[in-house]
Backbone bond lengths (Angstrom), bond angles and torsions (degrees), N, CA, C in turn:
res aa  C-N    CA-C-N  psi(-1)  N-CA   C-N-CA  omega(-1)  CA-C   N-CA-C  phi
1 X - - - 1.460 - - 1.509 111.38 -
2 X 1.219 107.74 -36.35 1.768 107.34 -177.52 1.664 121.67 -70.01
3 X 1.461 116.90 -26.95 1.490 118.69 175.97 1.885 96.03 -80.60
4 X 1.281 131.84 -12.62 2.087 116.82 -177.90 1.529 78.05 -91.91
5 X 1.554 131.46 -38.20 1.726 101.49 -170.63 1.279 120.34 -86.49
6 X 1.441 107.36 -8.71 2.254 112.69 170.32 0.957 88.74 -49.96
7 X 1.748 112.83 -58.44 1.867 126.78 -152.13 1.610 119.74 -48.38
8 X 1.872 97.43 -50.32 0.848 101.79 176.32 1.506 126.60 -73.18
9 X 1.427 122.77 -26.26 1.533 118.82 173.97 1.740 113.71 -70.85
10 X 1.529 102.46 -25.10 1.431 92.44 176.71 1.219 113.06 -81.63
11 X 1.735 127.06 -18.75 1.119 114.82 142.46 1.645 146.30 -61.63
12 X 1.329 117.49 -13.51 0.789 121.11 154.50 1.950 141.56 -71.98
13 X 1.744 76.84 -42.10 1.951 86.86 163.28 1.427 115.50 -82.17
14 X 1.292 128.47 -1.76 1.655 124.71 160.12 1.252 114.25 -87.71
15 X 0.842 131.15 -25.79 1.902 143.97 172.82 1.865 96.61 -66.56
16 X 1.615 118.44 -64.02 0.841 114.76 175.56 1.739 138.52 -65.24
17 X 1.376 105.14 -6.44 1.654 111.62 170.80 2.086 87.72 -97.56
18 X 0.967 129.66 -39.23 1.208 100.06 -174.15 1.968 110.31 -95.75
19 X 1.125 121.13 26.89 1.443 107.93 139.53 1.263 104.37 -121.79
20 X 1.287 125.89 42.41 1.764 133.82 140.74 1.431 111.98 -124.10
21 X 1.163 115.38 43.23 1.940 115.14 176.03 1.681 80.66 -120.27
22 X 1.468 82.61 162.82 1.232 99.16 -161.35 1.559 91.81 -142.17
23 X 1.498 121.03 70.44 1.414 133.70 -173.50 0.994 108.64 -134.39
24 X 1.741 117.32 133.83 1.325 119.12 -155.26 1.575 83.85 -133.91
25 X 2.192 118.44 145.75 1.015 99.33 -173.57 1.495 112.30 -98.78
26 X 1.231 123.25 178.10 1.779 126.45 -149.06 1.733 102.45 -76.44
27 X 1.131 103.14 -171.66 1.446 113.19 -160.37 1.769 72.68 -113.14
28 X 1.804 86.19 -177.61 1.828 113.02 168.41 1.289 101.58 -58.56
29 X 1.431 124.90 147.43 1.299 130.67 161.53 1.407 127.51 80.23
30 X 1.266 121.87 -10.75 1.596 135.94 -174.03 1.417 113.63 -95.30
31 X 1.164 98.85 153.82 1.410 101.14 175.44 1.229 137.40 -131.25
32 X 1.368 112.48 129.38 1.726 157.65 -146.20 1.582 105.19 0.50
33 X 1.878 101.06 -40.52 1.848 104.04 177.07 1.071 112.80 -50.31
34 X 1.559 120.74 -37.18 1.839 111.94 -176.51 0.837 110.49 -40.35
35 X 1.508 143.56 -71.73 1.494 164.87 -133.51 1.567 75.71 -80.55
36 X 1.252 150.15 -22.78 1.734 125.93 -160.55 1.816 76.33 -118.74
37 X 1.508 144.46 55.81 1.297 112.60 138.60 1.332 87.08 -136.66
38 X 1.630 123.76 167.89 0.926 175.81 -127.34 2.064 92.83 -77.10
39 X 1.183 144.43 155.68 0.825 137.82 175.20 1.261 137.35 -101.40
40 X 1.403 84.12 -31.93 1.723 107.52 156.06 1.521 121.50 -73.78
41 X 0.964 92.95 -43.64 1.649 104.25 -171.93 1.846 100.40 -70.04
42 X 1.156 138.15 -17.74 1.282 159.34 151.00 1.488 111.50 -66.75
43 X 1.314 118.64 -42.97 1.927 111.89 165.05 1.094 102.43 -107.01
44 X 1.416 144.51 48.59 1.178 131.33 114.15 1.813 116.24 -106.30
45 X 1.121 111.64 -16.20 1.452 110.68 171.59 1.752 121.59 -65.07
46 X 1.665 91.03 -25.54 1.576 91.64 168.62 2.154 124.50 -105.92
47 X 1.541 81.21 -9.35 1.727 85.94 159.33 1.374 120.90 -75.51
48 X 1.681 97.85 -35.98 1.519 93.68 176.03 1.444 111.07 -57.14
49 X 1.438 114.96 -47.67 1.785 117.89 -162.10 1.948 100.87 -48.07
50 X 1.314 87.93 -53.84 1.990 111.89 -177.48 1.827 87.69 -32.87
51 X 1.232 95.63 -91.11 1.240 93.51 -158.16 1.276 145.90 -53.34
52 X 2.065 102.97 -17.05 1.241 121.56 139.38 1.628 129.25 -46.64
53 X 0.735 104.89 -50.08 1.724 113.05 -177.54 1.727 99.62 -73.78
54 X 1.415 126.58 -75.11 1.213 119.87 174.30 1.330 122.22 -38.28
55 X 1.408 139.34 -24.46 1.596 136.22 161.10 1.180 100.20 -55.63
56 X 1.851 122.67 -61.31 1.326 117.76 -153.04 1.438 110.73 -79.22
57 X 1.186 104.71 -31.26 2.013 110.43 170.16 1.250 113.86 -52.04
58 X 1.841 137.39 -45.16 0.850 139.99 132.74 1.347 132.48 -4.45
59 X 1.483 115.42 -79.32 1.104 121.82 176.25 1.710 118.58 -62.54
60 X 0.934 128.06 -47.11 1.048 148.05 139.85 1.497 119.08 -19.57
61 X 1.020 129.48 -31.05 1.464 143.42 -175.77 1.318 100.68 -95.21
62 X 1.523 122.81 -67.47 1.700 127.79 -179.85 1.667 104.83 -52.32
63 X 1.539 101.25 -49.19 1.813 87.84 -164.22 1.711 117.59 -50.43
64 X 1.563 100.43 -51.73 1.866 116.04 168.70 1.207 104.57 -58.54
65 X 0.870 165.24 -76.94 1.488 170.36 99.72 1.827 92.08 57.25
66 X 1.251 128.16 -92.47 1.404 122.93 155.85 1.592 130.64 -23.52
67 X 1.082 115.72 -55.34 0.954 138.16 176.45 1.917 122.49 -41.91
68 X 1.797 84.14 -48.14 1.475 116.72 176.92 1.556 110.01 -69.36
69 X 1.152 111.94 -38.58 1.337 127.16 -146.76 1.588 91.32 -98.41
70 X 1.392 105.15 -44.26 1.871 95.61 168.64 1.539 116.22 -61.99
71 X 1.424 130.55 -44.35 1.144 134.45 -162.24 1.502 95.36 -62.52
72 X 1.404 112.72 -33.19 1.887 117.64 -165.78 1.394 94.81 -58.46
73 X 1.757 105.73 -65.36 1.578 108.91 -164.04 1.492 103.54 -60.34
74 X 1.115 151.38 -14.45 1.484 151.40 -135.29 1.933 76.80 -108.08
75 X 0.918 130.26 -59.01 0.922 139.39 -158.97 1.759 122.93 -89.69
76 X 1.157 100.93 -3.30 1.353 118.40 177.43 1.434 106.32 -99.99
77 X 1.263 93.27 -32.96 1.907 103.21 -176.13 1.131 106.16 -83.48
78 X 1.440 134.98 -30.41 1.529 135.38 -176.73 2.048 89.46 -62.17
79 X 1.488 91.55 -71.32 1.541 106.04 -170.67 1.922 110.64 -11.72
80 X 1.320 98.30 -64.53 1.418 134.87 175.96 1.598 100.91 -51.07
81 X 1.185 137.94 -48.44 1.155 110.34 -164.68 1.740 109.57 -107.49
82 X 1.444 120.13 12.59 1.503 126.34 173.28 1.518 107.84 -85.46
83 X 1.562 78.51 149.72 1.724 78.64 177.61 1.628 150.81 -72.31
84 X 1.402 78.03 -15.13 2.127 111.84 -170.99 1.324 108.23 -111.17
85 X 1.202 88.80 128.19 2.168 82.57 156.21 1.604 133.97 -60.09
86 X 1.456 101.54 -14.48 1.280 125.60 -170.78 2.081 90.82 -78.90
87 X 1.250 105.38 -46.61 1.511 110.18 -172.82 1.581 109.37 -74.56
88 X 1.136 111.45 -30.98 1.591 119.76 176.05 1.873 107.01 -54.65
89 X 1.013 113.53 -17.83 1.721 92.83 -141.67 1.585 79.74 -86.98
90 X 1.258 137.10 -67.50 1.301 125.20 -151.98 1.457 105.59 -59.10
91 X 1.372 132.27 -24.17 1.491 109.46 -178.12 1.352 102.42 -73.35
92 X 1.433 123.26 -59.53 1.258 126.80 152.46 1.247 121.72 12.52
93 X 1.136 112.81 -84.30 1.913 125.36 170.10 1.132 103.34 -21.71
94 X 1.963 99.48 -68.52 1.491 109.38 -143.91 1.654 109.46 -76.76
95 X 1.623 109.88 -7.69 1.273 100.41 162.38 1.407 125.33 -78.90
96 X 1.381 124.22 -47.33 1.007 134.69 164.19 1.876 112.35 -26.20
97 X 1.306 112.47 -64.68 1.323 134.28 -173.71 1.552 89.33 -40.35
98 X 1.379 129.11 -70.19 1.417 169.22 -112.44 1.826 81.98 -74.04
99 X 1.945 98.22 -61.61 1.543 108.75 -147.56 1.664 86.74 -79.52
100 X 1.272 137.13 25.15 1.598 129.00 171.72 1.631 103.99 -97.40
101 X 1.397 102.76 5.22 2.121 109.61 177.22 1.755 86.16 -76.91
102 X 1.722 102.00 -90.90 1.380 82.21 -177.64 1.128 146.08 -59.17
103 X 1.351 137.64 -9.81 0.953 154.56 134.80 1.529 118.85 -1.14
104 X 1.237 96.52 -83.93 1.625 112.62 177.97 1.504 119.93 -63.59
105 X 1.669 106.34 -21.03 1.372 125.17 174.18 1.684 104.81 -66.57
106 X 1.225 120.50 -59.21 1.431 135.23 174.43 1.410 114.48 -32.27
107 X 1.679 93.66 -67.38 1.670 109.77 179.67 0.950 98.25 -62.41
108 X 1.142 140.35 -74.03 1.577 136.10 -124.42 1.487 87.42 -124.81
109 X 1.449 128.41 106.83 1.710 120.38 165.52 1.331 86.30 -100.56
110 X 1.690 88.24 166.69 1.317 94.99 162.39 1.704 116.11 -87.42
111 X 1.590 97.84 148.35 1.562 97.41 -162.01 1.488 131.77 -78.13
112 X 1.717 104.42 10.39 1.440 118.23 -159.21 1.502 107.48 -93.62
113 X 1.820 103.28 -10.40 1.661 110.78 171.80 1.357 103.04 -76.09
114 X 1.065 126.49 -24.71 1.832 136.42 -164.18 1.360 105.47 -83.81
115 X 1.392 108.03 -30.50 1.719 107.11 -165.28 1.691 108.10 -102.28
116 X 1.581 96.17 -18.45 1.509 105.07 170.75 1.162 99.41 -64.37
117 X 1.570 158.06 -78.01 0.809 151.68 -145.61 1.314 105.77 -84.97
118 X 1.294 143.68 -13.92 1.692 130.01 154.07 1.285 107.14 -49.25
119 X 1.362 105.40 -58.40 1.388 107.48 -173.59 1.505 126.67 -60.67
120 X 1.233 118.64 -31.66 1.419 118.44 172.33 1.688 113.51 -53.88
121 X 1.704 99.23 -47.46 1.335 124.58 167.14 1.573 112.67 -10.12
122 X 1.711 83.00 -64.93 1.711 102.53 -152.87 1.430 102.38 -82.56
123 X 1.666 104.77 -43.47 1.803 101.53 157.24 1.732 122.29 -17.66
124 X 0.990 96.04 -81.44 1.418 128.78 -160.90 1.713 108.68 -61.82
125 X 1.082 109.91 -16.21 1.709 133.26 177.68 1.650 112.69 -92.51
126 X 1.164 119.20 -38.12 1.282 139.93 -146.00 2.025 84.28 -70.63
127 X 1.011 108.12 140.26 1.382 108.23 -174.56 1.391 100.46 -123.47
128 X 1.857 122.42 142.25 1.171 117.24 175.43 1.547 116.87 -51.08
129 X 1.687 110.41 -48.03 1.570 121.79 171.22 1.602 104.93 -26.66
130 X 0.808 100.34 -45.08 2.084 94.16 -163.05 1.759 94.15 -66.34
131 X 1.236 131.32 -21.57 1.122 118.86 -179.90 1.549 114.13 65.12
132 X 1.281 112.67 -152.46 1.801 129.29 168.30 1.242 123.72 -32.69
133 X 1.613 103.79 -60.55 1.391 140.27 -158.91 1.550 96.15 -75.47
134 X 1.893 124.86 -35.81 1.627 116.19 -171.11 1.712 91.78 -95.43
135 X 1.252 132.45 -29.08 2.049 131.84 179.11 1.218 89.03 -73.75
136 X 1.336 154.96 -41.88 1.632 125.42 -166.06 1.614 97.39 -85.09
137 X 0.970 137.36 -20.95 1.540 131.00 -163.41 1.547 95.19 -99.88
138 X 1.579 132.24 -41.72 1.486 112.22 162.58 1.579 118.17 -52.55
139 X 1.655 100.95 -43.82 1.371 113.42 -156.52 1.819 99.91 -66.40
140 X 1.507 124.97 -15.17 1.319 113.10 -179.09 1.436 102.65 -101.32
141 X 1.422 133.88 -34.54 0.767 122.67 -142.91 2.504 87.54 -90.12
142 X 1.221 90.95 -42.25 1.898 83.25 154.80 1.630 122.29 -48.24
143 X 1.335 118.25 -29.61 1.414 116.31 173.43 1.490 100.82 -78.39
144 X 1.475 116.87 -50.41 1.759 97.21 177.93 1.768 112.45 -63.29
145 X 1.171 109.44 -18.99 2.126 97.64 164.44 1.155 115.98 -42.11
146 X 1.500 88.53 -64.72 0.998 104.49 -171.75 2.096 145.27 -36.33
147 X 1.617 76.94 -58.66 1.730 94.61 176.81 1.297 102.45 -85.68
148 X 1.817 107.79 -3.56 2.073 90.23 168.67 1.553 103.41 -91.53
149 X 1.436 127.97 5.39 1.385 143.52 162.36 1.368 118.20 -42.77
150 X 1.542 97.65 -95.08 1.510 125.82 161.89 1.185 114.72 -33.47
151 X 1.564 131.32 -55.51 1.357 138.28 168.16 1.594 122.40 -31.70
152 X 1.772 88.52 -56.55 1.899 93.42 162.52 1.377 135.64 -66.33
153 X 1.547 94.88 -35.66 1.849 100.82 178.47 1.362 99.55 -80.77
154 X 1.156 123.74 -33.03 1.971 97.79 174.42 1.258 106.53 -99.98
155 X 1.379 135.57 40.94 1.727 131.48 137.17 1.604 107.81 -81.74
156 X 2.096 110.97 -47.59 1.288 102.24 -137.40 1.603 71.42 -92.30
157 X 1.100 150.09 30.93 1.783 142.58 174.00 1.329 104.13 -114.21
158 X 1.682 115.97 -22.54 1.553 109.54 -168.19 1.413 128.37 -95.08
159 X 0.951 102.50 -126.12 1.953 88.39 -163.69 1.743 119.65 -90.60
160 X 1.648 94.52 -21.50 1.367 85.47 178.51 1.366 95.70 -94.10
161 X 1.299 137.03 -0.10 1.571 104.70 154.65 1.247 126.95 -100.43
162 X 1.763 104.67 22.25 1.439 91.46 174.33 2.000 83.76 -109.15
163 X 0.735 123.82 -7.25 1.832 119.10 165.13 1.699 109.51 -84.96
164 X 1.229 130.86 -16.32 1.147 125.87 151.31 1.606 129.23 -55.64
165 X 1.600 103.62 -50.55 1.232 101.54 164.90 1.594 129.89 -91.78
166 X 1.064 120.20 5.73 1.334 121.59 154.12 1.200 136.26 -74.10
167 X 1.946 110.00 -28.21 1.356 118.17 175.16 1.664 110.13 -76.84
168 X 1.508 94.86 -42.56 1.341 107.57 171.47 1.585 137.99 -48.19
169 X 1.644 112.19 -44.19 1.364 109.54 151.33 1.592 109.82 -88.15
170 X 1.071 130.16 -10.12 1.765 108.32 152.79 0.940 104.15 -64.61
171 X 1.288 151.69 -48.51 1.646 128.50 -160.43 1.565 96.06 -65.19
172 X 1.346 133.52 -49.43 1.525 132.26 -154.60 1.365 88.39 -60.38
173 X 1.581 140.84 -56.45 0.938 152.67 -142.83 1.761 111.29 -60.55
174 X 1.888 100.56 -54.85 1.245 118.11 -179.44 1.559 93.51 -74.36
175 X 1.361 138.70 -76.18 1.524 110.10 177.66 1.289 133.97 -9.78
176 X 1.222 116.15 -53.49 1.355 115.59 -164.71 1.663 113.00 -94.52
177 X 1.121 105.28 -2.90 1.951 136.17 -173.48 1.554 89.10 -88.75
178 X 1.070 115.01 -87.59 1.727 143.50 -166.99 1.664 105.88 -64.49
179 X 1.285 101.36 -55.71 1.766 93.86 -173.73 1.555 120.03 -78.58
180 X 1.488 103.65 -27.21 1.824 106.41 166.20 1.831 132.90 -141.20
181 X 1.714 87.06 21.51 1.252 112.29 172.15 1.839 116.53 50.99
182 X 1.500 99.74 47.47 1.567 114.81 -161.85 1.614 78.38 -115.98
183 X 1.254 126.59 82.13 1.409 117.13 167.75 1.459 116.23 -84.75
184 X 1.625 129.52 -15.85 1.631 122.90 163.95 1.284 87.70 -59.77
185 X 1.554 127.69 -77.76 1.718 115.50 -163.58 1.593 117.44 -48.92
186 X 1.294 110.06 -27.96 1.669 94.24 162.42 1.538 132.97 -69.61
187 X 1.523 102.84 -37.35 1.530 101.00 164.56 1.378 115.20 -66.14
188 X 1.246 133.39 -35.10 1.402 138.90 -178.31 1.286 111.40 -41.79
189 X 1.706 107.06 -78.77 1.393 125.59 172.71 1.038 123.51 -54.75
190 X 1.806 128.68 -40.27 1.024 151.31 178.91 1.881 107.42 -51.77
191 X 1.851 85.65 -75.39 1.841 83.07 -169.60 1.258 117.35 -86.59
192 X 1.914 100.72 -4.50 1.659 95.82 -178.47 1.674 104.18 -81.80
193 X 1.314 111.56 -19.39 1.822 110.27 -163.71 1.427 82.73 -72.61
194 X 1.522 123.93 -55.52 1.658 120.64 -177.55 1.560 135.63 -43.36
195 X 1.492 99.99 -26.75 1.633 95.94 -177.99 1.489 88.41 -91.32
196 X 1.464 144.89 -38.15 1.070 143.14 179.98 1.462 118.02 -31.54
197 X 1.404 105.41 -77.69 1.439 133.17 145.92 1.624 114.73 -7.76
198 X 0.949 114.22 -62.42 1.652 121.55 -164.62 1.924 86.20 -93.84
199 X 1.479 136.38 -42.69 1.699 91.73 165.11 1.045 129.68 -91.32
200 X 2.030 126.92 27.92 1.369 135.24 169.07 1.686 97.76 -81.87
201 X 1.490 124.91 -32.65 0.656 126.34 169.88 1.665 132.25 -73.67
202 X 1.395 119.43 -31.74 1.597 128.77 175.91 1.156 82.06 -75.64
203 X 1.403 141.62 -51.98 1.500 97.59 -146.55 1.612 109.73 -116.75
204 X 1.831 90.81 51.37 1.785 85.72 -172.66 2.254 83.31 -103.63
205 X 1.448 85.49 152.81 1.828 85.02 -171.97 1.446 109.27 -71.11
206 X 1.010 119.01 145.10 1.683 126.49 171.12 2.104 105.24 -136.82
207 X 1.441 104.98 32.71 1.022 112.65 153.02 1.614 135.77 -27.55
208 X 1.801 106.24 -58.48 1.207 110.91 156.00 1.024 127.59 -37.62
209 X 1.489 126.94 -34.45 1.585 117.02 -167.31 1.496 94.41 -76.70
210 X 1.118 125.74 -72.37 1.299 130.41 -143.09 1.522 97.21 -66.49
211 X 1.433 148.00 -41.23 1.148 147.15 159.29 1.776 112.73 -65.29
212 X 1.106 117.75 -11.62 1.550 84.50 151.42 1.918 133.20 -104.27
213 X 1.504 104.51 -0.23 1.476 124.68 149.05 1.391 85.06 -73.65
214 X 1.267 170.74 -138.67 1.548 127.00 -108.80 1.224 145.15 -51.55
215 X 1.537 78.03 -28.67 1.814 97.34 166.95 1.482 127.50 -66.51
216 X 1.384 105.42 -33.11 1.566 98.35 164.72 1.555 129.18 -90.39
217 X 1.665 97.17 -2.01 1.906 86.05 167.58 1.074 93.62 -116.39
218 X 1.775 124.46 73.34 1.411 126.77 170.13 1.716 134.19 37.07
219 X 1.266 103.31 12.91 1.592 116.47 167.05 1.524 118.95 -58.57
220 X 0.902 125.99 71.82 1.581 117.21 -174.56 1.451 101.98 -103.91
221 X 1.449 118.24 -26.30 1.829 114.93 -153.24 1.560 111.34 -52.69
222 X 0.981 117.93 -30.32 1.723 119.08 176.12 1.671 122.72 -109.16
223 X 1.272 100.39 132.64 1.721 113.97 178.49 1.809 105.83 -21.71
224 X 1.333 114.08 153.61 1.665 122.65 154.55 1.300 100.72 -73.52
225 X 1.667 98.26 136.63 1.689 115.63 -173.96 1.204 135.30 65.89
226 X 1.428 108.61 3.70 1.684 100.86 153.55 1.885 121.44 -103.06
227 X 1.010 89.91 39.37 1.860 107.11 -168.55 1.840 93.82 -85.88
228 X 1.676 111.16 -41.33 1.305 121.39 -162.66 1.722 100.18 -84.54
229 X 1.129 118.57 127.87 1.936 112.21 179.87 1.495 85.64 -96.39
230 X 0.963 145.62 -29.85 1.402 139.50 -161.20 1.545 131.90 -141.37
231 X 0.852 143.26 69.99 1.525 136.55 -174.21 1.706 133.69 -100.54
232 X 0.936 136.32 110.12 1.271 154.75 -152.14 1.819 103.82 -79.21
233 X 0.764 133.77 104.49 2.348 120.35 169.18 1.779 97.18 -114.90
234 X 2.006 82.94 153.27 1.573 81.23 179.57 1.701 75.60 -124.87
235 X 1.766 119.11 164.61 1.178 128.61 151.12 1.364 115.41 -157.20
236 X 1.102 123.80 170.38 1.524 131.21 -171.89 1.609 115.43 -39.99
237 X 1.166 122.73 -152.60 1.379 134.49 148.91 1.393 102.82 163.74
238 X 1.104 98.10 162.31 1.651 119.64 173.63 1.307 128.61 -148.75
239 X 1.149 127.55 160.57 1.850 140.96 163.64 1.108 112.95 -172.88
240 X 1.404 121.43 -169.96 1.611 122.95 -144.78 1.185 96.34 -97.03
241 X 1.356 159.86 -14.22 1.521 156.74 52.07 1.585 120.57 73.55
242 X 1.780 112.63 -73.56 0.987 111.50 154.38 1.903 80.48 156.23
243 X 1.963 118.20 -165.47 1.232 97.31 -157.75 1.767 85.24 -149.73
244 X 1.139 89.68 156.55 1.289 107.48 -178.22 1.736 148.85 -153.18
245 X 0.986 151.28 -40.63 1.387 168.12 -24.66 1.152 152.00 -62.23
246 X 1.147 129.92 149.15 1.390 154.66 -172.89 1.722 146.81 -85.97
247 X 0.762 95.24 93.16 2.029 102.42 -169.65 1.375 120.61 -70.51
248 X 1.180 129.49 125.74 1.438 118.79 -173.27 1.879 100.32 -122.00
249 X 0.799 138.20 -171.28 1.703 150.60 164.99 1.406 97.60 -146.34
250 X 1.364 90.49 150.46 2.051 118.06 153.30 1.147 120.10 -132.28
251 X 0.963 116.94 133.78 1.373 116.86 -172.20 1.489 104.19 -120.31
């Protein structure tokens, strides 16, 4: 009688550690260890990323956004104070050109500020009552934020938007070359909108990507963003002086 009642208590205490695990199974692409850590400890490793990235997307959004919006007025005011119409047109352009920062910021955000706040949403909703069954259904449906995150920051970082903006200040360039034979104002507008362009682009965050490749080979043990010991940004600048750019580090 005593080895069917061991049997049975060890059946009973194995039944009872697995409706107290708290293992949720993996997303697309991951591998098999996910499903063996902790579930919580898995929705907060990707709230943290969220809310990392959504601060800096943020910030990131206002500074270019400003940035844009100075180059406009900088250039509206030149326009304004020349004497010719002939002298007007290239600042002109380059303001015009200028207001397509925020612009594109408006239209097109990046989508990881949008999903940060679903997700907090769903955080903050998530009721102990739901148990297992309500943390694996936040906890996946935060992994699909997620990789629709990353997805966005490495479209609007990659190649066709760095061939978007190359054709794009070539066209301004040849306009103002071809249509009024102002080729300094085409290089101006031309290669200055272009190097612009390419550090709206370096230094827009694509955090998501690289933290959710940790996330799928079970890397969670350390915070989002301390992976980098060193990082270098360039961005515009200006004053009454004249304008140029700017290097920052993080360490």
């Amino acid at each position: 009688m005593a080895p069917i009642m061991t049997a049975g208590w060890l059946f009973v205490a194995a039944r009872a550690r697995a409706d107290t695990s708290s293992q949720c199974p993996t997303v697309d692409g991951s591998v098999p260890a996910l499903a063996d850590i902790d579930a919580q400890k898995r929705l907060a490793f990707v709230t943290a990323v969220m809310d990392d990235q959504g601060r800096r997307a943020r910030t990131w959004s206002w500074a270019w956004s400003i940035t844009g919006l100075g180059l406009a007025a900088e250039g509206f005011t030149h326009a304004a104070l020349v004497d010719t119409a002939d002298e007007r047109i290239d600042p002109l352009v380059g303001a015009v050109t200028a207001l397509v920062i925020p612009t594109a910021i408006l239209v097109q955000p990046l989508e990881v500020m949008e999903h940060e706040r679903t997700l907090k949403s769903d955080v903050a909703t998530l009721s102990p009552a739901e148990g297992l069954t309500g943390t694996c259904a936040t906890l996946a449906h935060s992994e699909r934020l997620l990789a629709q995150s990353a997805e966005d920051e490495a479209f609007k970082a990659g190649i066709f938007t760095h061939l978007f903006v190359i054709v794009g200040n070539g066209a301004v360039a040849l306009f103002l070359g071809l249509g009024f034979d102002h080729w300094r104002g085409a290089l101006i507008n031309g290669g200055g909108g272009l190097l612009i362009s390419e550090f709206q682009i370096f230094t827009q965050p694509t955090g998501a990507v690289t933290e959710l490749a940790r996330y799928r080979h079970a890397d969670v043990g350390s915070a989002p963003g301390t992976t980098s010991a060193f990082t270098i940004r360039f961005a515009p600048w200006m004053t009454s002086m004249g304008s140029g750019l700017a290097a920052t580090g993080t360490f």
